[in-house]
LOLO-413689 format. One record per atom (N, C-alpha, C, O): z negated, x negated, y negated; residue number from 0; atom name. Coordinates in steps of 0.1 Angstrom, whole numbers, plus 5000, padded with zeros to 4 digits. Layout:
# residues N
NODE      z      x      y   resi   name
NODE      Z      X      Y    NUM     CA
...
# end
This chain:
# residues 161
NODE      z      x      y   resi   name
NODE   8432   3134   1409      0      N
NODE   8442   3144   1407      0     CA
NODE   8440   3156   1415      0      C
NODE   8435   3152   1426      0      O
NODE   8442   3170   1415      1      N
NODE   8441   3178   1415      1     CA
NODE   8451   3180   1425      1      C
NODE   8462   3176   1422      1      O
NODE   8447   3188   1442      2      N
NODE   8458   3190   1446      2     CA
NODE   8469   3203   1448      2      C
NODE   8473   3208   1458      2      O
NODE   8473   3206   1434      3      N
NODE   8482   3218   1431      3     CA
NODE   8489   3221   1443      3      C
NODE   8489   3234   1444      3      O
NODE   8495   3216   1454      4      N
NODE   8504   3217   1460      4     CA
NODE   8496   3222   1474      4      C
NODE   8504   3225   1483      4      O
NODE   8485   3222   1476      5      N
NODE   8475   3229   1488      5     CA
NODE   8478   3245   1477      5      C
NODE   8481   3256   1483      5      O
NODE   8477   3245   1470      6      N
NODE   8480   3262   1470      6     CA
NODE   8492   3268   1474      6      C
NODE   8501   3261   1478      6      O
NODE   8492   3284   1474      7      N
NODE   8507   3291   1478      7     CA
NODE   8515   3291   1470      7      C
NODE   8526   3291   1476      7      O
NODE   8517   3290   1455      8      N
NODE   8521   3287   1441      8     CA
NODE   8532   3280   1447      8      C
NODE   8537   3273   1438      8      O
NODE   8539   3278   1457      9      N
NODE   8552   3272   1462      9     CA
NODE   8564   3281   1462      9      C
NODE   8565   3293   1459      9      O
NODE   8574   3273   1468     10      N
NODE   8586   3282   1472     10     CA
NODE   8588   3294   1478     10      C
NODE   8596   3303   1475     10      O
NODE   8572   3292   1492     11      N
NODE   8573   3305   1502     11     CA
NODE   8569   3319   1494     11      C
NODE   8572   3330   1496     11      O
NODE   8561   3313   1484     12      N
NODE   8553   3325   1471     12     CA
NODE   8568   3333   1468     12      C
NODE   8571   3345   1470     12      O
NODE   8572   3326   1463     13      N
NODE   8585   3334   1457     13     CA
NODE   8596   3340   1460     13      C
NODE   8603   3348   1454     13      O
NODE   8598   3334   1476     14      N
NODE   8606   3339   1483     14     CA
NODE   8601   3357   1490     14      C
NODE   8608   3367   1493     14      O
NODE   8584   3352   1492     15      N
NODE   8577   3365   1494     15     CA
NODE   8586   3375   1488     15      C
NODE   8594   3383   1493     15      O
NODE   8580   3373   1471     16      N
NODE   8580   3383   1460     16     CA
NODE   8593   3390   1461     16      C
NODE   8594   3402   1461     16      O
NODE   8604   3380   1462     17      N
NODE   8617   3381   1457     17     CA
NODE   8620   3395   1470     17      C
NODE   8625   3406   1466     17      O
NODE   8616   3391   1485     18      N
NODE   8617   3402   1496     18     CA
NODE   8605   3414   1493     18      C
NODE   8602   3420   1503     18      O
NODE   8601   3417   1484     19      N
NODE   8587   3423   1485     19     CA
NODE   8595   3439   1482     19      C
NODE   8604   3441   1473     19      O
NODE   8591   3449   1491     20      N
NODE   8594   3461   1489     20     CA
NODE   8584   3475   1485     20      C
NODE   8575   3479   1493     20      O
NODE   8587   3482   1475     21      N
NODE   8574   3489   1471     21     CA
NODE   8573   3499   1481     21      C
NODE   8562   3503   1484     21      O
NODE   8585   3504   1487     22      N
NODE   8584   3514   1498     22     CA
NODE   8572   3508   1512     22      C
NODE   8565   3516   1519     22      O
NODE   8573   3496   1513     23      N
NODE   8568   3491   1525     23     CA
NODE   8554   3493   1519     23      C
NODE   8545   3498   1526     23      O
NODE   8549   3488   1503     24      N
NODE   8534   3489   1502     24     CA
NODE   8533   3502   1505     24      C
NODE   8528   3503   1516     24      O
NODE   8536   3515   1499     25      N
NODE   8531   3523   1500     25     CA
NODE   8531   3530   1512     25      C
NODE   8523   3539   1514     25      O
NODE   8543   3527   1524     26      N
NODE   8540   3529   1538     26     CA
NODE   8523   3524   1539     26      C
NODE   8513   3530   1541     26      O
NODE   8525   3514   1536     27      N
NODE   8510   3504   1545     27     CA
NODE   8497   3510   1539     27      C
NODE   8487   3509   1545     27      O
NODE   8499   3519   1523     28      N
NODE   8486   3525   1518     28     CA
NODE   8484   3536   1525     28      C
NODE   8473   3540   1529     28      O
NODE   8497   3544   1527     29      N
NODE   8494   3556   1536     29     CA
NODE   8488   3553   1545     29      C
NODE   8476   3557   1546     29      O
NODE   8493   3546   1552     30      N
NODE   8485   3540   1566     30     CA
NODE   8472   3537   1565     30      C
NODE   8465   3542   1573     30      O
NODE   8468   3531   1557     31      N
NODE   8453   3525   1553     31     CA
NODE   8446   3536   1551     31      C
NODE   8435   3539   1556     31      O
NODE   8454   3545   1543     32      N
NODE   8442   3561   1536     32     CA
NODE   8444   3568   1551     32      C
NODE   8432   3573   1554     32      O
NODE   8450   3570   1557     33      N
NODE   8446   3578   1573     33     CA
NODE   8438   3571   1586     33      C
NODE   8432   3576   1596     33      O
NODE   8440   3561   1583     34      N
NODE   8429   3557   1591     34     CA
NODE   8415   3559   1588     34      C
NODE   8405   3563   1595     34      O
NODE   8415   3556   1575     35      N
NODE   8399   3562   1572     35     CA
NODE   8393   3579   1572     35      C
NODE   8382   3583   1574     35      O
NODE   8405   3586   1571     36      N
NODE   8402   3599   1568     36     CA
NODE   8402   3606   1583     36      C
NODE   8409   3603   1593     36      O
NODE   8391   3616   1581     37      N
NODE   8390   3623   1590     37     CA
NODE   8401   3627   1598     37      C
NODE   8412   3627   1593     37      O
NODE   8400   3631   1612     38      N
NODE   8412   3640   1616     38     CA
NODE   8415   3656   1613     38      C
NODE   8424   3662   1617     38      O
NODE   8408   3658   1607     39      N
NODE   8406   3675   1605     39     CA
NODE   8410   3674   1593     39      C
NODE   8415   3684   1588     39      O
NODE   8410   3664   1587     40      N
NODE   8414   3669   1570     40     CA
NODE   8433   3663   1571     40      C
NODE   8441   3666   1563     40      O
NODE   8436   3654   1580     41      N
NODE   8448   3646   1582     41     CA
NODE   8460   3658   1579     41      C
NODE   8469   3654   1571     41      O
NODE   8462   3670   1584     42      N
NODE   8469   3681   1584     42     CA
NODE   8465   3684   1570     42      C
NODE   8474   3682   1563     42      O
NODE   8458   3688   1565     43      N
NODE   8458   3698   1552     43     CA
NODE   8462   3685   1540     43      C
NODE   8463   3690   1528     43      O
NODE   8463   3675   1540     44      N
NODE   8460   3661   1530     44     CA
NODE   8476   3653   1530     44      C
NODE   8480   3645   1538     44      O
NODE   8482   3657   1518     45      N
NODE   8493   3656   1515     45     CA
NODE   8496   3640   1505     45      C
NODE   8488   3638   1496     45      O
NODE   8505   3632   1507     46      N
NODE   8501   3620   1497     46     CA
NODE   8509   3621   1486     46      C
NODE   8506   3619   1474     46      O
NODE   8522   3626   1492     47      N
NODE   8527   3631   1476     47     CA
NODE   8522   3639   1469     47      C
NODE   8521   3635   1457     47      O
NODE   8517   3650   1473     48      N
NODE   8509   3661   1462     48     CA
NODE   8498   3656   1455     48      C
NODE   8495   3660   1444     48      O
NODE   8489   3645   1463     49      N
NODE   8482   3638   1458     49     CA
NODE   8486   3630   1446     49      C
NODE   8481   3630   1435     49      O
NODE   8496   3622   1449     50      N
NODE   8505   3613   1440     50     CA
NODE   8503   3623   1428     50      C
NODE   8495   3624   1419     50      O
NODE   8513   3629   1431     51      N
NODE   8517   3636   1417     51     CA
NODE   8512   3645   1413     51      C
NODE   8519   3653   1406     51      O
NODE   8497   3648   1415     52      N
NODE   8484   3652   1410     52     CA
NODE   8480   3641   1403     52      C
NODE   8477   3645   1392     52      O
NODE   8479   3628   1402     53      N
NODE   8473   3618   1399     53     CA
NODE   8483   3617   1386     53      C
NODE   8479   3615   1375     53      O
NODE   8497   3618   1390     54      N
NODE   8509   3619   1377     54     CA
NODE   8500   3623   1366     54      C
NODE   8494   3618   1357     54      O
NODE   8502   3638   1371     55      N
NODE   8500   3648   1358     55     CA
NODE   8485   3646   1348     55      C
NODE   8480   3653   1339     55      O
NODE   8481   3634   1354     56      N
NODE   8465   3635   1347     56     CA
NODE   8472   3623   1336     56      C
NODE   8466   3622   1326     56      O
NODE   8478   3618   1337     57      N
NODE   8482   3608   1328     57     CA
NODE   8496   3616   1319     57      C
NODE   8506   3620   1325     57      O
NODE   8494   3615   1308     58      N
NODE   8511   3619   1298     58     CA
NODE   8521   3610   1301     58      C
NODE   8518   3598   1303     58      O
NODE   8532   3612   1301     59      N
NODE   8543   3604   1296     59     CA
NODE   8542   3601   1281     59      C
NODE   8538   3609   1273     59      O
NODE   8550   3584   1278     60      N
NODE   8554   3586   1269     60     CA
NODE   8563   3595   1257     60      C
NODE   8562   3597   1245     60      O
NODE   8572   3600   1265     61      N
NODE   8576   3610   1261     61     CA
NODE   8574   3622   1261     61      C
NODE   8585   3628   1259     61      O
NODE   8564   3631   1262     62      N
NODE   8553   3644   1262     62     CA
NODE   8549   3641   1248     62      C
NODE   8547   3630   1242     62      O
NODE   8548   3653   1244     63      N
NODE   8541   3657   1227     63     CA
NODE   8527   3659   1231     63      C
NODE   8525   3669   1237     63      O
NODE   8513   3646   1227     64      N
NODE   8503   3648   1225     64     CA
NODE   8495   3652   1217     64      C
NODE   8498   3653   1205     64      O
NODE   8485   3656   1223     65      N
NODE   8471   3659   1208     65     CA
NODE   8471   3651   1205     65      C
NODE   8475   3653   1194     65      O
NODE   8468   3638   1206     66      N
NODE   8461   3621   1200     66     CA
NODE   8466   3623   1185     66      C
NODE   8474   3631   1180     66      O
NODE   8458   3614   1180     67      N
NODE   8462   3613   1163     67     CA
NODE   8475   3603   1164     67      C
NODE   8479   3599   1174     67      O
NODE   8478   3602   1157     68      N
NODE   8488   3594   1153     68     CA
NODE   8486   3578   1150     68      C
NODE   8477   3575   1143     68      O
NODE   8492   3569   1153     69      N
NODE   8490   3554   1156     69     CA
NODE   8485   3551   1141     69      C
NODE   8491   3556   1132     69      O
NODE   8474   3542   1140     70      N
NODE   8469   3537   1129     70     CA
NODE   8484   3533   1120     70      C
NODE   8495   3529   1126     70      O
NODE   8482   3535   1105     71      N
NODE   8497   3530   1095     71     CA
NODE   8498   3517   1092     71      C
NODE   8507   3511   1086     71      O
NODE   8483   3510   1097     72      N
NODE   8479   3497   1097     72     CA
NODE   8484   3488   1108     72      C
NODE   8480   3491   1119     72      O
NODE   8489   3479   1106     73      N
NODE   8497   3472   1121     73     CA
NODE   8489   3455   1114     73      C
NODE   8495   3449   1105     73      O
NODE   8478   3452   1118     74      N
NODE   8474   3439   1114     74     CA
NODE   8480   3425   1128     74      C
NODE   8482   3428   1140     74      O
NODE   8481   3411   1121     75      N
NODE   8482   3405   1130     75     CA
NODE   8469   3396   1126     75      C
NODE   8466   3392   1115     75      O
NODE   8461   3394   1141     76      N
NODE   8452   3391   1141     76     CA
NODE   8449   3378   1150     76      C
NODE   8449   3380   1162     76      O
NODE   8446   3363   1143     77      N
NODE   8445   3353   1153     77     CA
NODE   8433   3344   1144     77      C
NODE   8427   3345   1134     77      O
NODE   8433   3339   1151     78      N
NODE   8421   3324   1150     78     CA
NODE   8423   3311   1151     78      C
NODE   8433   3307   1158     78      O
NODE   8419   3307   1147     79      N
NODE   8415   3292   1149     79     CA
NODE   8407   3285   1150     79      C
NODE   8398   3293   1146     79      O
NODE   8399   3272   1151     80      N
NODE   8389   3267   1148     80     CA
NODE   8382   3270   1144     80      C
NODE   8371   3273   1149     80      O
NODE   8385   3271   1130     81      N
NODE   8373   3274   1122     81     CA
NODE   8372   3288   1113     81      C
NODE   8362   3292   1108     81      O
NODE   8385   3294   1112     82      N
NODE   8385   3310   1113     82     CA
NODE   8393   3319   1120     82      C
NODE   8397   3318   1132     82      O
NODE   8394   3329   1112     83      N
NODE   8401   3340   1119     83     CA
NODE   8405   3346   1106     83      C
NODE   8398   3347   1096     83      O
NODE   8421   3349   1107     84      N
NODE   8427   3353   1099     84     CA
NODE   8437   3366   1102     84      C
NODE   8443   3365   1113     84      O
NODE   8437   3375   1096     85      N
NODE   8445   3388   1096     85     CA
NODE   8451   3389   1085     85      C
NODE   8445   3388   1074     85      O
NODE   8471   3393   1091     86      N
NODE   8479   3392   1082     86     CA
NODE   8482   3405   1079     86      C
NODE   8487   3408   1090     86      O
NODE   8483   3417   1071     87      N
NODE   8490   3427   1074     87     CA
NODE   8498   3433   1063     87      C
NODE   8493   3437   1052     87      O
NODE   8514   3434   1067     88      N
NODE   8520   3438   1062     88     CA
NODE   8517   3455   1051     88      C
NODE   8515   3466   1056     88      O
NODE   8518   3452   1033     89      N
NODE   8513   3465   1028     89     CA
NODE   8523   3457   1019     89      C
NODE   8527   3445   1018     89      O
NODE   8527   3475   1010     90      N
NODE   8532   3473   0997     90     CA
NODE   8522   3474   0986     90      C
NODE   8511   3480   0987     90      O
NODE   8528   3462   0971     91      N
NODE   8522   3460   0964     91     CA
NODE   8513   3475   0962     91      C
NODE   8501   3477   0964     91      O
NODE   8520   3483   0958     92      N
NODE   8510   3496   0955     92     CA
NODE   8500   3497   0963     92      C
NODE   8489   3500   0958     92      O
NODE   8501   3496   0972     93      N
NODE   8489   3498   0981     93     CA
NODE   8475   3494   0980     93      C
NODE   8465   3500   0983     93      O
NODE   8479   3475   0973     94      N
NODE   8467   3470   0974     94     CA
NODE   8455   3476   0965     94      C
NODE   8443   3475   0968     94      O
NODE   8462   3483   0950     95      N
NODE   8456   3484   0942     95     CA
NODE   8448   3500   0950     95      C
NODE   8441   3507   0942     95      O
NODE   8450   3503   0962     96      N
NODE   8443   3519   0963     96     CA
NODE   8435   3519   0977     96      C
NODE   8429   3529   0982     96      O
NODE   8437   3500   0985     97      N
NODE   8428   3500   0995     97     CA
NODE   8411   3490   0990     97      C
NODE   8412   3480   0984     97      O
NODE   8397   3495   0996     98      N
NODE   8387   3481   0995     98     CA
NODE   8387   3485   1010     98      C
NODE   8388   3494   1018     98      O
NODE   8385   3464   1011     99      N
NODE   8381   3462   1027     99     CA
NODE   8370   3457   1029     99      C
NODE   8368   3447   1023     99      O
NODE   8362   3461   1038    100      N
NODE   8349   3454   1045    100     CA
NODE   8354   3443   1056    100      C
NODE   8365   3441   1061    100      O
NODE   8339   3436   1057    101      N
NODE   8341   3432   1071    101     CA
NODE   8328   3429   1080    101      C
NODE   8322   3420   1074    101      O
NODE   8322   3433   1089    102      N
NODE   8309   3428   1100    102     CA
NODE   8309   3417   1103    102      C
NODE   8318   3410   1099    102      O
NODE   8301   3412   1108    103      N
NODE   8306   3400   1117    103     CA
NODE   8316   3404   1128    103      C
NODE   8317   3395   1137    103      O
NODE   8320   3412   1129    104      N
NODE   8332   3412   1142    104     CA
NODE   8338   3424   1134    104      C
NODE   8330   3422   1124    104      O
NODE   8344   3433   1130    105      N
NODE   8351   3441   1124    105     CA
NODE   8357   3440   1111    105      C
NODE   8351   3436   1101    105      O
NODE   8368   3443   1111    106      N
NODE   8375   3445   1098    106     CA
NODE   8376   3458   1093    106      C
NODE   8382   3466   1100    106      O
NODE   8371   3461   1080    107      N
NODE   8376   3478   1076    107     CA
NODE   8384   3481   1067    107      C
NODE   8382   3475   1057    107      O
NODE   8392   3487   1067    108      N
NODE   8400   3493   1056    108     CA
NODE   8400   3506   1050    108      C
NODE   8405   3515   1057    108      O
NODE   8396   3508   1040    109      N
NODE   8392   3520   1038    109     CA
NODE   8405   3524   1024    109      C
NODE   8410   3516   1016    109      O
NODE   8408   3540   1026    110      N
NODE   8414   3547   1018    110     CA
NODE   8428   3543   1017    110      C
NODE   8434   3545   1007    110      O
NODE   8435   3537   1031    111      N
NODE   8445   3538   1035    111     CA
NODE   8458   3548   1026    111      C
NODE   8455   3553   1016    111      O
NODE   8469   3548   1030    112      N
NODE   8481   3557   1028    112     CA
NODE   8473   3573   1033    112      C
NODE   8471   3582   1025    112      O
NODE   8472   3573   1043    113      N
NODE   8466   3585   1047    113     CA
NODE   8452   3590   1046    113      C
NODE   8447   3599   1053    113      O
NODE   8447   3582   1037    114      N
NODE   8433   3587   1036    114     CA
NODE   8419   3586   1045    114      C
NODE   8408   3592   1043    114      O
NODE   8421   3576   1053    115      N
NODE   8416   3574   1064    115     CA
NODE   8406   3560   1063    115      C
NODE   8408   3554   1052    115      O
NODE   8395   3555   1072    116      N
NODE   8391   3542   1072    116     CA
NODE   8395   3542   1089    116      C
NODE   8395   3550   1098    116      O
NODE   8398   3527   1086    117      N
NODE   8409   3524   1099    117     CA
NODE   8397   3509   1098    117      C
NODE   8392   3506   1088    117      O
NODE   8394   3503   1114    118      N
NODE   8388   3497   1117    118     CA
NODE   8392   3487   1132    118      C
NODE   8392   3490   1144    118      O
NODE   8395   3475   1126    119      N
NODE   8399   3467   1141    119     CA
NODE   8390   3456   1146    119      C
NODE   8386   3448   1137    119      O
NODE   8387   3454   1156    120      N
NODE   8379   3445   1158    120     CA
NODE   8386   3433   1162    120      C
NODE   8397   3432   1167    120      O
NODE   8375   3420   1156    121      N
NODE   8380   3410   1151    121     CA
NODE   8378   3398   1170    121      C
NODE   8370   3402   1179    121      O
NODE   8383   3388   1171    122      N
NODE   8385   3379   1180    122     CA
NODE   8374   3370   1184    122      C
NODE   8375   3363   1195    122      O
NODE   8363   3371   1174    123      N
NODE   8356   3361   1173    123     CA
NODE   8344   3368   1160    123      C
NODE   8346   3378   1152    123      O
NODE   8333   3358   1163    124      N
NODE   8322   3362   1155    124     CA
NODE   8327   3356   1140    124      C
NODE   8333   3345   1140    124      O
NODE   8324   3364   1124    125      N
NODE   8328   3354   1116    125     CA
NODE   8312   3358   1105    125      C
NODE   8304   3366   1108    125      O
NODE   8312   3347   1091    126      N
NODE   8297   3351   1088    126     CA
NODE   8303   3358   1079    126      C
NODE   8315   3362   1080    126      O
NODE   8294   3360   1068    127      N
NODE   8292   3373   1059    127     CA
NODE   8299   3365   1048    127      C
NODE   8310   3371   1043    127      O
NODE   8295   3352   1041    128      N
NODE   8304   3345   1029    128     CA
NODE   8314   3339   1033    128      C
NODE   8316   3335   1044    128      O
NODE   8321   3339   1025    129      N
NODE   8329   3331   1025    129     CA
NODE   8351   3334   1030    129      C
NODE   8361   3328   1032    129      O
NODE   8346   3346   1028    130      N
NODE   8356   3354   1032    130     CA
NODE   8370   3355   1017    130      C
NODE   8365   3359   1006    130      O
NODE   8383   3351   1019    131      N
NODE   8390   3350   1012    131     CA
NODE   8404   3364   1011    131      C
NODE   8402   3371   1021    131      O
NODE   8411   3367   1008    132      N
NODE   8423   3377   1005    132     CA
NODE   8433   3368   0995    132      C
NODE   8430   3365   0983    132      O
NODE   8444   3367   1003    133      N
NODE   8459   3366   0992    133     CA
NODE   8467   3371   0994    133      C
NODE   8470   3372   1006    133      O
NODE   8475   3376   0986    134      N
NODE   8488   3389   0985    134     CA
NODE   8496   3382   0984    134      C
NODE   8493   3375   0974    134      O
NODE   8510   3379   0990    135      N
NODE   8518   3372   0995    135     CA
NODE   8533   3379   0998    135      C
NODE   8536   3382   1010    135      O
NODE   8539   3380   0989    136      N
NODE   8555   3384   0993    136     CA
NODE   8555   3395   1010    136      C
NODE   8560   3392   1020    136      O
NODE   8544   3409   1004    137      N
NODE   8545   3421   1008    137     CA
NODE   8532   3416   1017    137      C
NODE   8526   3425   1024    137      O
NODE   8526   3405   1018    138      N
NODE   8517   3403   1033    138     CA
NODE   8501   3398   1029    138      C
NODE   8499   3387   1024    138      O
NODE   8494   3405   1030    139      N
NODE   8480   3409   1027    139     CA
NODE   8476   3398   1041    139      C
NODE   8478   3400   1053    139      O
NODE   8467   3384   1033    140      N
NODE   8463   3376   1045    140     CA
NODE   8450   3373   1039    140      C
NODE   8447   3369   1028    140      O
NODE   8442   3377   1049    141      N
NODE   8424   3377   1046    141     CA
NODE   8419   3367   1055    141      C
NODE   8419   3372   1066    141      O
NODE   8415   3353   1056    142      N
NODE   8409   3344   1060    142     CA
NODE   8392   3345   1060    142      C
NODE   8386   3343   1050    142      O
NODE   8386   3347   1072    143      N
NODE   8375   3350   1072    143     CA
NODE   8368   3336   1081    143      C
NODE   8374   3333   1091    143      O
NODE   8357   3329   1076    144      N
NODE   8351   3321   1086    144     CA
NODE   8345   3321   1094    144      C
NODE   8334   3326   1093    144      O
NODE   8349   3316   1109    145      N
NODE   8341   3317   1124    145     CA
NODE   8324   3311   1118    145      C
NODE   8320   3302   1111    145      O
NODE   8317   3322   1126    146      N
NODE   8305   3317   1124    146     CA
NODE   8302   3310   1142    146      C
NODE   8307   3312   1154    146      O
NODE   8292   3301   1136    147      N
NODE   8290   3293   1153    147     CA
NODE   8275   3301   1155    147      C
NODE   8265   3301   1148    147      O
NODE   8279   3308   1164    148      N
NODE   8270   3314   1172    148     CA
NODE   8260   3311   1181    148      C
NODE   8260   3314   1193    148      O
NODE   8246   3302   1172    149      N
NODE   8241   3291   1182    149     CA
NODE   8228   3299   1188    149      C
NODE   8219   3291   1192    149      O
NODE   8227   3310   1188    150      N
NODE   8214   3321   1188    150     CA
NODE   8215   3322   1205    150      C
NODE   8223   3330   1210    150      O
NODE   8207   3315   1211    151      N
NODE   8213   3316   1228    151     CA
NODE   8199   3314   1233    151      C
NODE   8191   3306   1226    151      O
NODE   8196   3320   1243    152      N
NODE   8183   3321   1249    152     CA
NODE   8184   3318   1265    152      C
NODE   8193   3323   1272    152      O
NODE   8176   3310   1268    153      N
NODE   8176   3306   1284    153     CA
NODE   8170   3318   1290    153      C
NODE   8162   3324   1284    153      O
NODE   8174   3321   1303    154      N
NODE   8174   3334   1309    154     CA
NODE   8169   3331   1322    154      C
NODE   8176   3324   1330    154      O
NODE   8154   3336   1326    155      N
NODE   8148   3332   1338    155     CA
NODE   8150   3339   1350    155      C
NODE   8143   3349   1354    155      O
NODE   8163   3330   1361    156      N
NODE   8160   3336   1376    156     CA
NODE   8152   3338   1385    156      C
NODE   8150   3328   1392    156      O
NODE   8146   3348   1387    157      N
NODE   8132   3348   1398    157     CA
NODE   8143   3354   1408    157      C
NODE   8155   3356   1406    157      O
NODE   8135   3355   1417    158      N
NODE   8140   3359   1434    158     CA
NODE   8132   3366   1438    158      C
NODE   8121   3362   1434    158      O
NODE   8132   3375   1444    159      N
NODE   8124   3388   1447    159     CA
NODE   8123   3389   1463    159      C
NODE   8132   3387   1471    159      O
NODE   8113   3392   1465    160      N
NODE   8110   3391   1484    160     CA
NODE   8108   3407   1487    160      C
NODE   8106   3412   1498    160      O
# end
């Protein structure tokens, strides 16, 4: 048996967390970043301005971006054994105005609502036959088969002097 109970995964773990204060980490990072930094730059070297230099390189969610807009395709994507299956919600019209591909790891959808080929990558390696589609009370479910990936090459360690 395994001795779970030699780890920290105990009571004192959580009692830590539950006392854990974000003000105190970031005292202790300030502290860490000035000890390493020179003394001459310690006066001109600000951590908030820093901070919130580091902010502004990142958007909020709420800021109006350039980015495209979220794929119209929301697939649910899982596996099992012996495949991988993606379910995704489309209206009957739809089906008649999308074709889909697939790679061995990708799924494509081409000629979407928006005119677009939308591409997700898949969980697992799957082969080329054998790939199935049924349209299902609004839900588009494509069963594709895991391929076993037995293509493995032994890889020689040398040691170098």
């Amino acid at each position: 048996m395994f001795p779970w109970n030699m780890f920290p995964f105990n009571n004192d773990m959580s009692k830590m967390l539950q006392q854990f204060n974000p003000k105190d980490m970031e005292k202790s990072v300030q502290d860490m970043i000035s000890q390493f930094m020179p003394k001459q730059w310690q006066g001109s070297f600000d951590h908030n301005d820093m901070l919130s230099r580091a902010a502004s390189l990142f958007p909020q969610n709420n800021q109006q971006s350039n980015n495209p807009p979220p794929t119209s395709i929301h697939p649910n994507v899982f596996e099992t054994f012996d495949d991988v299956y993606v379910r995704i919600p489309i209206s009957e019209d739809m089906i008649q105005k999308i074709k889909i591909y697939h790679t061995s790891n990708q799924l494509i959808i081409e000629n979407t609502s928006d005119g677009n080929r939308e591409t997700f990558t898949l969980p697992a390696l799957v082969r080329k036959k054998g790939t199935t589609a049924q349209y299902k009370d609004g839900i588009l479910e494509i069963k594709m088969p895991r391929s076993a990936d037995l293509q493995y090459t032994e890889i020689d360690v040398s040691e170098r002097l």
